[in-house]
N, C-alpha and C positions, 0 to 999 in steps of 0.2 A: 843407412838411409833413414832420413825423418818422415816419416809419413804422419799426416794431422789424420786424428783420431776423427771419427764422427760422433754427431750427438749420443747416439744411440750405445755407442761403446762407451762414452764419456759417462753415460748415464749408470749403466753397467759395471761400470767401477766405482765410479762416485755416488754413488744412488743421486737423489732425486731430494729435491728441500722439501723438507716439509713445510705446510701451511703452518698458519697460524691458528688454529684451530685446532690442527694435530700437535700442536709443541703443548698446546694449554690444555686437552687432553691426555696426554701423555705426562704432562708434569701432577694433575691431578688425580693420575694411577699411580706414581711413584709418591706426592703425599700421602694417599690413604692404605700406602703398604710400609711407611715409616712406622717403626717398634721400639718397643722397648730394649728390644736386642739391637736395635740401629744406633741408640741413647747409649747402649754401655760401649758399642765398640767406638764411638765418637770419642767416649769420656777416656778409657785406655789410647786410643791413637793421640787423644789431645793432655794426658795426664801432667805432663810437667806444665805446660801454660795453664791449665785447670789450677793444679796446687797450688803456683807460684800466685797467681788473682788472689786466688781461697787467703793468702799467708798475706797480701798486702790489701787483704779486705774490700776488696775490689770485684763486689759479686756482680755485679752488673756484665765485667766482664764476662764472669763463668757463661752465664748465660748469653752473651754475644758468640764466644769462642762454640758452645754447642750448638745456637742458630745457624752459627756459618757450616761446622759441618753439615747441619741436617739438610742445608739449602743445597747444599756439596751434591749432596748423597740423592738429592733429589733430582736434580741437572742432571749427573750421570748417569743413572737408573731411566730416565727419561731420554738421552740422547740414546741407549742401548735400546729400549724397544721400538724406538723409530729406526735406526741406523744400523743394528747388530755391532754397532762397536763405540768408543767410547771419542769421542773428538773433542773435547777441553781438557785439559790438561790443567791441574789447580795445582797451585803453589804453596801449599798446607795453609792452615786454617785462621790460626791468629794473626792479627792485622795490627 
């Protein structure tokens, strides 16, 4: 039998949106906790697009390819301290 959920369970499983307020907060804790250790695993997860720029001198690239991860990395890290888990799904990095 189908029984419709109430708010309150609905809530419960799905949490709750966050404001707008909490997303531009929480995206500005996961900026100011981006490292140098977030730079090298970007540069290893992204190494073949990285060289393959690097070798058609196309450095503008390199550095799109690492902005997008860091943006990546910043989304995700931010949708986890609001949500406990991770709700976009990216479709690797170079575009």
């Amino acid at each position: 039998m189908n029984t419709p959920i109430t708010q309150s369970e609905e809530q419960q499983f799905y949490g709750t949106p966050a404001t707008e307020q909490e997303w531009k907060d929480a995206q500005a804790d996961a900026t100011r906790g981006y490292d140098a250790d977030d730079i090298q695993t970007a540069a290893e997860e992204n190494a073949d697009a990285i060289h393959q720029a690097m070798k058609e001198r196309r450095f503008a690239d390199v550095g799109h390819i690492l902005n997008r991860a860091r943006l990546i990395t910043i989304d995700r890290r931010a949708e986890f301290a609001l949500f406990f888990r991770i709700t976009t799904q990216h479709q690797g990095v170079p575009e």
